[in-house]
PQR file with spaces between the fields and no chain letter, atoms N, CA, C, O and H, PARSE charges and radii, in Angstrom:
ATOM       1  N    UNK     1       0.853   -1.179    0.000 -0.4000 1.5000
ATOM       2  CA   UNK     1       0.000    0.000    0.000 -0.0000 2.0000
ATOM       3  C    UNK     1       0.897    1.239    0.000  0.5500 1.7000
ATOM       4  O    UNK     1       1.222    1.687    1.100 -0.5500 1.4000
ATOM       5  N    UNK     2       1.233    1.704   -0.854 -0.4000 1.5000
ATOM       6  CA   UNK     2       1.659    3.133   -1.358 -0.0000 2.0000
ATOM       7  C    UNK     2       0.865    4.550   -0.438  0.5500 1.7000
ATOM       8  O    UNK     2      -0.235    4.571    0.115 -0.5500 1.4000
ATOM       9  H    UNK     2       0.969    1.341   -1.748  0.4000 1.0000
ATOM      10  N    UNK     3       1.849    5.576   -0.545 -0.4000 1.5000
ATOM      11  CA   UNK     3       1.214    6.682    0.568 -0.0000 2.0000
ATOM      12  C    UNK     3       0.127    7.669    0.578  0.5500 1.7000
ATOM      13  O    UNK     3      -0.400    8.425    1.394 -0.5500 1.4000
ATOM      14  H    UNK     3       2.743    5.559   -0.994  0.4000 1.0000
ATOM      15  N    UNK     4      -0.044    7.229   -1.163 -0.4000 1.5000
ATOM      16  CA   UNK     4      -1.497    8.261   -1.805 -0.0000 2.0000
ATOM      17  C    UNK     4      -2.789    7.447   -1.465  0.5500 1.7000
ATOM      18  O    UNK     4      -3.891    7.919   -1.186 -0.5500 1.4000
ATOM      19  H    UNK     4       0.384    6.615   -1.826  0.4000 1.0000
ATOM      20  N    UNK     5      -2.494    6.358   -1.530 -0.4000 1.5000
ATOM      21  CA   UNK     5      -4.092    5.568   -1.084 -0.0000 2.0000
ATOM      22  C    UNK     5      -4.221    5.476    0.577  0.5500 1.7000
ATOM      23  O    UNK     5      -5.362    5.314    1.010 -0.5500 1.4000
ATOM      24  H    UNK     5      -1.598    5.975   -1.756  0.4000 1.0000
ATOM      25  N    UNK     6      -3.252    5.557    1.423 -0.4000 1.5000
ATOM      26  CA   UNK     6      -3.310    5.573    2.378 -0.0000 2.0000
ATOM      27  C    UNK     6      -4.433    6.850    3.271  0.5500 1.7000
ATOM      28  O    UNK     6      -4.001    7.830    2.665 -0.5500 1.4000
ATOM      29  H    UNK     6      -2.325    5.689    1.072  0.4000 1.0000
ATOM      30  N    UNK     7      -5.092    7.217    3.863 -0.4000 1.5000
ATOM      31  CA   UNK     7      -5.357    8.139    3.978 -0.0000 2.0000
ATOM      32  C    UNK     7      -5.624    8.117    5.835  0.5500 1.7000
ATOM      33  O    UNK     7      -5.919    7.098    6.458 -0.5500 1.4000
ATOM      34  H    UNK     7      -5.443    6.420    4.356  0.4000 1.0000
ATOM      35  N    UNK     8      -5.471    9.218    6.327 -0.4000 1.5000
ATOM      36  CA   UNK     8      -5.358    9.462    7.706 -0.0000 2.0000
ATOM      37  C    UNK     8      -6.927    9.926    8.337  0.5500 1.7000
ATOM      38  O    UNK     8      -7.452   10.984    7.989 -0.5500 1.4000
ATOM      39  H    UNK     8      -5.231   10.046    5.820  0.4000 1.0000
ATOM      40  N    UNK     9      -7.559    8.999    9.281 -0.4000 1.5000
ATOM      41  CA   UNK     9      -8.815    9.588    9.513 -0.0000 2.0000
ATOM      42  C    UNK     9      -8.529   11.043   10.427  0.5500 1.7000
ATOM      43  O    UNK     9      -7.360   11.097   10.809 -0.5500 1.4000
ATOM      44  H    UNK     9      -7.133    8.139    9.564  0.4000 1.0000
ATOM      45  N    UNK    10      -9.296   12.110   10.805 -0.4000 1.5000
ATOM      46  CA   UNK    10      -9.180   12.911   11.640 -0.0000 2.0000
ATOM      47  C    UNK    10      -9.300   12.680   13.225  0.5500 1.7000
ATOM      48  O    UNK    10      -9.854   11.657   13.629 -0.5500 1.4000
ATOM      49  H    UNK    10     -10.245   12.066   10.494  0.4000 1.0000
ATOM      50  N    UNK    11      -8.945   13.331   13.845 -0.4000 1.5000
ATOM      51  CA   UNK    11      -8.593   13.110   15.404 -0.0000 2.0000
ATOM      52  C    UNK    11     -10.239   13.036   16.034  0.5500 1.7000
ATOM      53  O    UNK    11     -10.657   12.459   17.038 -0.5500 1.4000
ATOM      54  H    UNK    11      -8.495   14.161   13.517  0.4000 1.0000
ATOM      55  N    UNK    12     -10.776   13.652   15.271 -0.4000 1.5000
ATOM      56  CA   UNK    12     -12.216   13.942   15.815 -0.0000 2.0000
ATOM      57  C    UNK    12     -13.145   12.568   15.432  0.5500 1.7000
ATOM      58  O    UNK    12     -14.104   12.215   16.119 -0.5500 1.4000
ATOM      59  H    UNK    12     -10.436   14.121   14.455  0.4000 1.0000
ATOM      60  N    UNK    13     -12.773   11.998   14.445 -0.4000 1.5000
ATOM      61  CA   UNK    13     -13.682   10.990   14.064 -0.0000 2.0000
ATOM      62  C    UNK    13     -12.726    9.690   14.450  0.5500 1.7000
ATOM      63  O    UNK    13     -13.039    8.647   13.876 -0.5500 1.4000
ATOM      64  H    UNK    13     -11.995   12.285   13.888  0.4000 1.0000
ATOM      65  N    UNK    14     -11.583    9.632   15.369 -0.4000 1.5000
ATOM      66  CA   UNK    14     -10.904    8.357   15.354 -0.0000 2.0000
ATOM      67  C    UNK    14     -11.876    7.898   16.806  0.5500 1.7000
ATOM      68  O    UNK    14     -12.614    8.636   17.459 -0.5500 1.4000
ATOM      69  H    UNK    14     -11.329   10.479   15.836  0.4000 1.0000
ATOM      70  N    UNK    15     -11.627    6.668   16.990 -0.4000 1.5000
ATOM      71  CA   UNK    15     -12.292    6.327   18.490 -0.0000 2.0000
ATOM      72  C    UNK    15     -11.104    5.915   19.360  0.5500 1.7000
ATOM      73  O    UNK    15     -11.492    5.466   20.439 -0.5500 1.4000
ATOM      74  H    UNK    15     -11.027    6.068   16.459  0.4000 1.0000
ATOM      75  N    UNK    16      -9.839    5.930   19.227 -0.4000 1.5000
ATOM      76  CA   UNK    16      -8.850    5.517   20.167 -0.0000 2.0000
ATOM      77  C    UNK    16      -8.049    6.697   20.007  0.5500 1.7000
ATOM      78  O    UNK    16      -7.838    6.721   18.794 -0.5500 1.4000
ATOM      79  H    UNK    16      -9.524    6.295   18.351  0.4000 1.0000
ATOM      80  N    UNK    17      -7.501    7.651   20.499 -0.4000 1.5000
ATOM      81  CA   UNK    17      -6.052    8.261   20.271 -0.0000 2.0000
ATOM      82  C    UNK    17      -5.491    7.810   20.992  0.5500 1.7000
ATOM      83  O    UNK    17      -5.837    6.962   21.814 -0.5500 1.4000
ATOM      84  H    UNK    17      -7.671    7.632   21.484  0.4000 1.0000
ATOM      85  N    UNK    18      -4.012    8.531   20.743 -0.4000 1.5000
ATOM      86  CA   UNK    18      -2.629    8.192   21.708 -0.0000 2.0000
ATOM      87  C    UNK    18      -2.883    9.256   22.372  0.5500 1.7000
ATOM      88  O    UNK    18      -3.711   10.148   22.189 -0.5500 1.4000
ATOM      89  H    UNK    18      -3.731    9.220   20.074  0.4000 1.0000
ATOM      90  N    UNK    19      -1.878    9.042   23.387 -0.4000 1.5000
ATOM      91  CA   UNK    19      -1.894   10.727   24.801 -0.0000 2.0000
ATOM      92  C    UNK    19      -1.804   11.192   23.806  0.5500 1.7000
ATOM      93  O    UNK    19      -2.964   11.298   23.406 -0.5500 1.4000
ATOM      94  H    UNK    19      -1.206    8.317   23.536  0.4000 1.0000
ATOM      95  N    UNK    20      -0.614   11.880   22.486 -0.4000 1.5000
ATOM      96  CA   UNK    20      -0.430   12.985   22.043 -0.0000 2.0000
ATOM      97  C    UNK    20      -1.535   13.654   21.822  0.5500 1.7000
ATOM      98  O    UNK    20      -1.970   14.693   22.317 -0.5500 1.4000
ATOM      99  H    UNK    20       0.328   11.794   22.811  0.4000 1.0000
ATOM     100  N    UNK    21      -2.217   12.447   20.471 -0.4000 1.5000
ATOM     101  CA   UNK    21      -3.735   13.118   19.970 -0.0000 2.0000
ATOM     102  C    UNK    21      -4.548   13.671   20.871  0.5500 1.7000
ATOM     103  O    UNK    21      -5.179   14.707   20.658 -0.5500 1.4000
ATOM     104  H    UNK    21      -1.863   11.603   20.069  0.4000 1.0000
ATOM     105  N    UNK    22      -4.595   12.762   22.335 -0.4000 1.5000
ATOM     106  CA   UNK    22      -5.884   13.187   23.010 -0.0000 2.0000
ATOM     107  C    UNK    22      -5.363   14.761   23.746  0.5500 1.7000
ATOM     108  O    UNK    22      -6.107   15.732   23.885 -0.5500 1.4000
ATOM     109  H    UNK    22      -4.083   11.921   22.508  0.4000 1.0000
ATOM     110  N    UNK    23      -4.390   14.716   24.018 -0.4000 1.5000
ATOM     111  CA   UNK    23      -3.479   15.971   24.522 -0.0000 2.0000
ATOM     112  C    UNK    23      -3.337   17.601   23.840  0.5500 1.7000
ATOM     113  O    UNK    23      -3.160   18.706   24.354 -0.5500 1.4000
ATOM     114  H    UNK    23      -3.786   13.927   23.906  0.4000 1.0000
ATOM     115  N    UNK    24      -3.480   17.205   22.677 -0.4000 1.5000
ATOM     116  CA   UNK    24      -3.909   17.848   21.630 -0.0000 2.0000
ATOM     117  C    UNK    24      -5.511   18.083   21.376  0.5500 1.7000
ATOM     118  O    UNK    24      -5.999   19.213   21.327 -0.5500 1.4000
ATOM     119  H    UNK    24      -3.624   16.308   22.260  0.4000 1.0000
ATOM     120  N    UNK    25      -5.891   17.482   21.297 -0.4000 1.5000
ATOM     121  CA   UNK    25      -7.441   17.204   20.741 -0.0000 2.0000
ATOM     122  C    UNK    25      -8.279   18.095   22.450  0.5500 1.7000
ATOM     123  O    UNK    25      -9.390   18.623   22.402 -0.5500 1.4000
ATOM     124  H    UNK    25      -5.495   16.564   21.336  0.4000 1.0000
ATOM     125  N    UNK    26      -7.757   18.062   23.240 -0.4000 1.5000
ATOM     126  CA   UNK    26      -8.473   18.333   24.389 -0.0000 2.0000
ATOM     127  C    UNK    26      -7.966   19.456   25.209  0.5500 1.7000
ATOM     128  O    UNK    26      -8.303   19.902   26.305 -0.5500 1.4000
ATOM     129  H    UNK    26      -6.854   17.633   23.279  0.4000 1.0000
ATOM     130  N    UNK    27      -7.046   19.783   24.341 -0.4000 1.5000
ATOM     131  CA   UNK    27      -6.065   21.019   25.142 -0.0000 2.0000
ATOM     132  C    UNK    27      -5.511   20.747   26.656  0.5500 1.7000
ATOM     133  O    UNK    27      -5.222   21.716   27.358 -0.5500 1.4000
ATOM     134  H    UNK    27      -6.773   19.421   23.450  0.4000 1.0000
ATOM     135  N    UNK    28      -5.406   19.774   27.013 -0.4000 1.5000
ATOM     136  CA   UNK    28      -4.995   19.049   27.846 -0.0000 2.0000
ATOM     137  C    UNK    28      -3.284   18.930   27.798  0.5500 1.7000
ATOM     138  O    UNK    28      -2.966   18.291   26.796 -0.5500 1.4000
ATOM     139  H    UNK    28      -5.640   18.987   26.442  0.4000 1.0000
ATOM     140  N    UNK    29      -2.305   19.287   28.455 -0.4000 1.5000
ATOM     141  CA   UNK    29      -0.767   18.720   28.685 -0.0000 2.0000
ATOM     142  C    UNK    29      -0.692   17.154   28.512  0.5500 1.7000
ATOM     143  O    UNK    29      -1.580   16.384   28.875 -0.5500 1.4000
ATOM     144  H    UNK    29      -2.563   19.807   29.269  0.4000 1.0000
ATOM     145  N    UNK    30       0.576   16.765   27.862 -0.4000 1.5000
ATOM     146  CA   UNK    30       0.500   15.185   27.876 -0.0000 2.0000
ATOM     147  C    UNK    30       0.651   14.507   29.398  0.5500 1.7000
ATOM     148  O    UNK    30       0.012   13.513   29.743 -0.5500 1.4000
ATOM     149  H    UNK    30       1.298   17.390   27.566  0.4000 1.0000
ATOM     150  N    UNK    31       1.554   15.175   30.201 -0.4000 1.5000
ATOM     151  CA   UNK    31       1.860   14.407   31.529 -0.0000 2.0000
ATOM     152  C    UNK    31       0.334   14.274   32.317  0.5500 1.7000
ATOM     153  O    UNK    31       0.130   13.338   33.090 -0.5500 1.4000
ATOM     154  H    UNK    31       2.074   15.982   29.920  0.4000 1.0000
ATOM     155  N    UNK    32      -0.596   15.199   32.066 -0.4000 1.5000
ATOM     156  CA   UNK    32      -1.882   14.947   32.995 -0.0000 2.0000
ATOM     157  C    UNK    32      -2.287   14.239   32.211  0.5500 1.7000
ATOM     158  O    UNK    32      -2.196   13.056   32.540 -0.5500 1.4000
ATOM     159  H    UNK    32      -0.430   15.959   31.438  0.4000 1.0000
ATOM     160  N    UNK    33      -2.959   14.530   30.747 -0.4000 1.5000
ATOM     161  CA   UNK    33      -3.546   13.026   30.037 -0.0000 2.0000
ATOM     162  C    UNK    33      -2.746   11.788   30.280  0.5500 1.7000
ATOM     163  O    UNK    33      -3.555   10.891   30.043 -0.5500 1.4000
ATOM     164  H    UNK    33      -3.033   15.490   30.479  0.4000 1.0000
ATOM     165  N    UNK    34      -1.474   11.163   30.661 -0.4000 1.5000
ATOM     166  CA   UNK    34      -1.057    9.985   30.908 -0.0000 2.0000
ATOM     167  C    UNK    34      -0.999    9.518   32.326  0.5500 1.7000
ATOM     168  O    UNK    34      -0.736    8.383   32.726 -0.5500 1.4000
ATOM     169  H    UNK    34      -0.817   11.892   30.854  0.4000 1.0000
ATOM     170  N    UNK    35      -1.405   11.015   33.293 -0.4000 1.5000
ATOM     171  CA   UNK    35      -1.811   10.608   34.234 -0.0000 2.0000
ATOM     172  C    UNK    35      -3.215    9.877   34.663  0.5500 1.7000
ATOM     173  O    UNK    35      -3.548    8.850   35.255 -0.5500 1.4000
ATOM     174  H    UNK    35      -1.619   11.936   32.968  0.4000 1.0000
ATOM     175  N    UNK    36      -3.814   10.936   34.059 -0.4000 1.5000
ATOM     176  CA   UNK    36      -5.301   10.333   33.930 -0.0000 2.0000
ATOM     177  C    UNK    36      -5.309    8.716   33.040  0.5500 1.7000
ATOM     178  O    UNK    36      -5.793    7.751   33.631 -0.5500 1.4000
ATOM     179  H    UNK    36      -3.544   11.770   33.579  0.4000 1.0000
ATOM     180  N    UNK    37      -4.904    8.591   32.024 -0.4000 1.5000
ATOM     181  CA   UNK    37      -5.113    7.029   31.564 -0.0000 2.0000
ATOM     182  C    UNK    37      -4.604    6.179   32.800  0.5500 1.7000
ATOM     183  O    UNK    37      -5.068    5.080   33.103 -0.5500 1.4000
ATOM     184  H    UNK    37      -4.510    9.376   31.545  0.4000 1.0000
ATOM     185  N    UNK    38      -3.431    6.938   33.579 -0.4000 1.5000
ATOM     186  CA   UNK    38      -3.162    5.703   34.528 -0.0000 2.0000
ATOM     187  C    UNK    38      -3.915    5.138   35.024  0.5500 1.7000
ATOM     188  O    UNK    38      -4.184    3.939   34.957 -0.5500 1.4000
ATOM     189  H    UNK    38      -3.054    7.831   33.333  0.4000 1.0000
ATOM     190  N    UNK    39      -4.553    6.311   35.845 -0.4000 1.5000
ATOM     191  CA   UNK    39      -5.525    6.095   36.778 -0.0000 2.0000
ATOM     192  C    UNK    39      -7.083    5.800   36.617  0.5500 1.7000
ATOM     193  O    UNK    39      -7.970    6.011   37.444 -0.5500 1.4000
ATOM     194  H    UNK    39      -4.334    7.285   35.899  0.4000 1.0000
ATOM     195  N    UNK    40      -7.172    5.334   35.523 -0.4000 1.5000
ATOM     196  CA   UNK    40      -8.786    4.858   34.985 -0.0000 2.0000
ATOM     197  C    UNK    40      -7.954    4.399   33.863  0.5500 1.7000
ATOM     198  O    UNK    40      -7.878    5.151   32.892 -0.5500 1.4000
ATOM     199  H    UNK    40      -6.451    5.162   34.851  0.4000 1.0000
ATOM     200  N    UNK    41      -7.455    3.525   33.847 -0.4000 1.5000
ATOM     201  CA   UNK    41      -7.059    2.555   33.042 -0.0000 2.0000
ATOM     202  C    UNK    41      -8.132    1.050   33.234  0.5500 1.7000
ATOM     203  O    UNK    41      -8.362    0.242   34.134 -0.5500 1.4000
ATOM     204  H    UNK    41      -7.517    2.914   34.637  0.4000 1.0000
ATOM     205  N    UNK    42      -8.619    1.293   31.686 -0.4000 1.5000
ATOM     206  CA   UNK    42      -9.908    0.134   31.639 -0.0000 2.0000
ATOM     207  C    UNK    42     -11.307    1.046   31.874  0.5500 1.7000
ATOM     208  O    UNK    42     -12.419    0.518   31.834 -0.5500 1.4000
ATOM     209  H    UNK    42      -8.432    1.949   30.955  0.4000 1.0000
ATOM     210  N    UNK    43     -11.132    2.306   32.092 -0.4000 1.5000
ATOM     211  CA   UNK    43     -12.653    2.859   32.093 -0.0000 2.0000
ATOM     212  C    UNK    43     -12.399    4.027   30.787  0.5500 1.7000
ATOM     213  O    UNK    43     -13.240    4.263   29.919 -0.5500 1.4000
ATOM     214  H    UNK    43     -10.229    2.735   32.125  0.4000 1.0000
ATOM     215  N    UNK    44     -11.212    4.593   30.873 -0.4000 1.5000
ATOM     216  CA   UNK    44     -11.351    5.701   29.590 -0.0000 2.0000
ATOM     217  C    UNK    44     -10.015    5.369   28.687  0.5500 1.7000
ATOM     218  O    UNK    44      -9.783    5.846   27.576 -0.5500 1.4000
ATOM     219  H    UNK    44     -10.529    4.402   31.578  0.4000 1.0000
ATOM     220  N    UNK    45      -9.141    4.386   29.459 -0.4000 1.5000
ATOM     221  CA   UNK    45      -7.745    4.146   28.474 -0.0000 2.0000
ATOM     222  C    UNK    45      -7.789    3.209   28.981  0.5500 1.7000
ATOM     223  O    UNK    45      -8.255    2.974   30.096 -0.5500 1.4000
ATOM     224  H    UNK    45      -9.330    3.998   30.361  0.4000 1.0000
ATOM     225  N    UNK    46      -6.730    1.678   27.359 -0.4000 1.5000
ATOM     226  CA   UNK    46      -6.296    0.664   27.359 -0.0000 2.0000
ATOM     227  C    UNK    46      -4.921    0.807   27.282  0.5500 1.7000
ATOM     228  O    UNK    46      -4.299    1.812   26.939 -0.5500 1.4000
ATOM     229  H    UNK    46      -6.351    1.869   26.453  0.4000 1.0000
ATOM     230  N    UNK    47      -4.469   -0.328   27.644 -0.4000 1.5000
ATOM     231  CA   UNK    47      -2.912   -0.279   27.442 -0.0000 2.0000
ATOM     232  C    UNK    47      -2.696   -1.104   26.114  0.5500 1.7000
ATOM     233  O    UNK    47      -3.195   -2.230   26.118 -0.5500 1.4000
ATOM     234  H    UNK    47      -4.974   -1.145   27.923  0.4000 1.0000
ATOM     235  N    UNK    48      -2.124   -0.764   25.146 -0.4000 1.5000
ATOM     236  CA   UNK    48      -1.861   -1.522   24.097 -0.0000 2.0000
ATOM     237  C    UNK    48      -0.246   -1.490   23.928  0.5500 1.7000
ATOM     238  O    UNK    48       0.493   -0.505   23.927 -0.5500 1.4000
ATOM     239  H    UNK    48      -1.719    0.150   25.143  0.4000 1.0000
ATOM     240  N    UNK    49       0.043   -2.712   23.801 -0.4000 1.5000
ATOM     241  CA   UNK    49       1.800   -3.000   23.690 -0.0000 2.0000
ATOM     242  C    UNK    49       2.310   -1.870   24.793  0.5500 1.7000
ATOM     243  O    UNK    49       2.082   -2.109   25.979 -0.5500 1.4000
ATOM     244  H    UNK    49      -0.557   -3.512   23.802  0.4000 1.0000
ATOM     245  N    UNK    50       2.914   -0.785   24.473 -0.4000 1.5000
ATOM     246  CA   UNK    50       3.862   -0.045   25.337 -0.0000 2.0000
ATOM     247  C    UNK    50       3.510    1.383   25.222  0.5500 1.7000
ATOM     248  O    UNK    50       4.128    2.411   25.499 -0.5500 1.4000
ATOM     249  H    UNK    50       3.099   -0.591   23.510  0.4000 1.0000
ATOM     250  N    UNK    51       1.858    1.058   24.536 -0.4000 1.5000
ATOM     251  CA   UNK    51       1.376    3.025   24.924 -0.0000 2.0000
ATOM     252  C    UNK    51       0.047    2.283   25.253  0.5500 1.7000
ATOM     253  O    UNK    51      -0.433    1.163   25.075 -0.5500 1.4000
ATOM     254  H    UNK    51       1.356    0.223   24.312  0.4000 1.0000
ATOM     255  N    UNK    52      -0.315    3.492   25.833 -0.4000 1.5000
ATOM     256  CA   UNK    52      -1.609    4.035   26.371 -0.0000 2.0000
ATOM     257  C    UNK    52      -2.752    4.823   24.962  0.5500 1.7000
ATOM     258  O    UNK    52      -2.536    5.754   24.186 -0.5500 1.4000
ATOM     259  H    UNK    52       0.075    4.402   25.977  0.4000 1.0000
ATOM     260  N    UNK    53      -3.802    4.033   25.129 -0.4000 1.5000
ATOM     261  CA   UNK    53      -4.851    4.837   24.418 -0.0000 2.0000
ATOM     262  C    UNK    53      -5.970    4.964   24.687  0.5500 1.7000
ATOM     263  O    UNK    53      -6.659    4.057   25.155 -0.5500 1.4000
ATOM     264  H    UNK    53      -3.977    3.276   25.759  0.4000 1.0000
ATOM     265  N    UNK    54      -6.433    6.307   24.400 -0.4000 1.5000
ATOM     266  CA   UNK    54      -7.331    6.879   25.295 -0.0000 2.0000
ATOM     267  C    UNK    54      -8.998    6.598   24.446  0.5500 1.7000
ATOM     268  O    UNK    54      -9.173    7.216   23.396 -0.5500 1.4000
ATOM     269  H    UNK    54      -5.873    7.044   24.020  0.4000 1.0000
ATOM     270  N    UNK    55      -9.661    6.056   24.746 -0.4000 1.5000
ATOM     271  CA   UNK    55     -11.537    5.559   24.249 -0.0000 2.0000
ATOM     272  C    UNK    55     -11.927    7.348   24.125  0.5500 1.7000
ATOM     273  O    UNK    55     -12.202    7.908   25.185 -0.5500 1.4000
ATOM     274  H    UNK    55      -9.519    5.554   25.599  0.4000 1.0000
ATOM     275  N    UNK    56     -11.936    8.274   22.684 -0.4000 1.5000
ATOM     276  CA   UNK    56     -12.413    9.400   23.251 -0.0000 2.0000
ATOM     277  C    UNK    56     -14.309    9.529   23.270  0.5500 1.7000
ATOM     278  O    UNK    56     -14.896   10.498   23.752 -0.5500 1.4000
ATOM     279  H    UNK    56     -11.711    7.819   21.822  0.4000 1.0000
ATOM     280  N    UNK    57     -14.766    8.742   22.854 -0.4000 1.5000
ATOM     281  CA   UNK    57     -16.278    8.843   23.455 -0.0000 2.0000
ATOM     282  C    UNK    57     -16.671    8.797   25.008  0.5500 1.7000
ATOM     283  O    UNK    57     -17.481    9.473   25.643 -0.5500 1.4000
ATOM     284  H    UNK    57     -14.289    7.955   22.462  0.4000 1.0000
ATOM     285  N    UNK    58     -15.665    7.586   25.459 -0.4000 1.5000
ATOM     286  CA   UNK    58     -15.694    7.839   27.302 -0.0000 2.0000
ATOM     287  C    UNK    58     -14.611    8.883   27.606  0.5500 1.7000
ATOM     288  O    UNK    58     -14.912    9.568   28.583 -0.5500 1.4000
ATOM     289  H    UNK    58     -15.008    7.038   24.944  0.4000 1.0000
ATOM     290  N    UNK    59     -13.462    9.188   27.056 -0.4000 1.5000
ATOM     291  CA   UNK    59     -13.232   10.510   27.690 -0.0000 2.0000
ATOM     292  C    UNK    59     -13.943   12.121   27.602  0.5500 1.7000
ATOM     293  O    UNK    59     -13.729   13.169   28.212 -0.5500 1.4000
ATOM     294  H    UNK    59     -13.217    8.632   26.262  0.4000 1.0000
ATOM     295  N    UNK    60     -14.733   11.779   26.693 -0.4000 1.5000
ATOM     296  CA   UNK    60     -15.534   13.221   26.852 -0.0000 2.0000
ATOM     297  C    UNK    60     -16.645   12.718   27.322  0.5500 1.7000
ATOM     298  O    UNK    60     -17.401   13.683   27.432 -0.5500 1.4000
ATOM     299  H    UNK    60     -14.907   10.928   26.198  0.4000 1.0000
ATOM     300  N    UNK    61     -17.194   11.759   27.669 -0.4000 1.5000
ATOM     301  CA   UNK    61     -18.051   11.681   28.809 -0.0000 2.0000
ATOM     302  C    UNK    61     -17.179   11.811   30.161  0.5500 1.7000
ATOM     303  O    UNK    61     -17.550   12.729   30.892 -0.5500 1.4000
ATOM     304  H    UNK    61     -16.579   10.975   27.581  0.4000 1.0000
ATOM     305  N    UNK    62     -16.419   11.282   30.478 -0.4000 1.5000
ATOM     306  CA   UNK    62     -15.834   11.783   31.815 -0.0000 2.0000
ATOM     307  C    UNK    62     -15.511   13.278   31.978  0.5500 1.7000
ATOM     308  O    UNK    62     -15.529   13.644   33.154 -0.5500 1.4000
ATOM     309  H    UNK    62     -16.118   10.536   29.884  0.4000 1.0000
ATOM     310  N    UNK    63     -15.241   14.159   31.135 -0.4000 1.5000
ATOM     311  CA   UNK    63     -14.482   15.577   31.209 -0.0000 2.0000
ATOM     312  C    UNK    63     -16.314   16.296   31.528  0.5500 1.7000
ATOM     313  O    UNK    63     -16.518   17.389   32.056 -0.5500 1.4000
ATOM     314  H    UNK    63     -15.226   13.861   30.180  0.4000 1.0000
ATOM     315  N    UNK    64     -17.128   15.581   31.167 -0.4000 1.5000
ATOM     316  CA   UNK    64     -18.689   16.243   31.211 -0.0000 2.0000
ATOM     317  C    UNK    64     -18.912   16.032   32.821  0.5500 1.7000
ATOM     318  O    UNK    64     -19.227   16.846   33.688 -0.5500 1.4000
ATOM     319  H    UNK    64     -16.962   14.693   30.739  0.4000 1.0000
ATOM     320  N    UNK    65     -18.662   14.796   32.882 -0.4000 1.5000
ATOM     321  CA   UNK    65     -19.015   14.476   34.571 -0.0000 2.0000
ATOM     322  C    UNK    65     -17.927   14.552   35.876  0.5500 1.7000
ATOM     323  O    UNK    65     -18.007   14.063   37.002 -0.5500 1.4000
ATOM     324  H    UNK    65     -18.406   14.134   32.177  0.4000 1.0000
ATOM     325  N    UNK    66     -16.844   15.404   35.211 -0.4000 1.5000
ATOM     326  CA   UNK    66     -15.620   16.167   36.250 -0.0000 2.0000
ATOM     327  C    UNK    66     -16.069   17.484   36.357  0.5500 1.7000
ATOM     328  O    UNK    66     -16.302   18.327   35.491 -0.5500 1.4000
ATOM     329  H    UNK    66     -16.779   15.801   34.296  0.4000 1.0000
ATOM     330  N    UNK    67     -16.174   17.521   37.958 -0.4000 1.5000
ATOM     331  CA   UNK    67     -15.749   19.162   37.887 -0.0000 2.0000
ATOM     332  C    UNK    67     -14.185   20.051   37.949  0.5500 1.7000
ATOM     333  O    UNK    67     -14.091   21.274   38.059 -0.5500 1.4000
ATOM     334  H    UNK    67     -15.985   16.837   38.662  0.4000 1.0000
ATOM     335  N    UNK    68     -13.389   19.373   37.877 -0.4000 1.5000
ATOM     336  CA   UNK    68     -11.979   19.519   37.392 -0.0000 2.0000
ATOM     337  C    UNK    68     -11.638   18.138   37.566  0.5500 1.7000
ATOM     338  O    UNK    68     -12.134   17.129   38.067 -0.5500 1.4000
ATOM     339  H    UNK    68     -13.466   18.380   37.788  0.4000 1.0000
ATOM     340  N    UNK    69     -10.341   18.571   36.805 -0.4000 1.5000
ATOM     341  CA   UNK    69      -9.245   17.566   35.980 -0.0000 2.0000
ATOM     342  C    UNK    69      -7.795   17.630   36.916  0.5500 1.7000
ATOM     343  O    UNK    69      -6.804   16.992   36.563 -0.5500 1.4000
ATOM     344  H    UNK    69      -9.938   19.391   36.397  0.4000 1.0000
């Protein structure tokens, strides 16, 4: 598969990011987004191989039902 057929979905329509994306995507710092996957790891982030990725349909349900972060 060559790099023109390849095509990249957007951050907004993916259902898993990495910290970066979600760090980005949420205006969020990476060290608190990888804090937070730590710590609800299995409710808003999985661990896959040797990163963390964040479910963003349950993380913007959780950021709705925090009153801070």
């Amino acid at each position: 598969m060559n790099a023109e057929s390849r095509q990249e979905l957007p951050v907004s329509e993916k259902y898993m990011l990495t910290i970066k994306e979600a760090a980005s995507y949420f205006n969020i710092g990476t060290k608190k987004m990888r804090r937070i996957a730590e710590d609800n790891l299995g409710n808003i982030a999985v661990y896959c191989g040797n990163r963390f990725l964040i479910i963003r349909p349950k993380f913007e349900d959780f950021i709705l039902n925090s009153s801070e972060i």
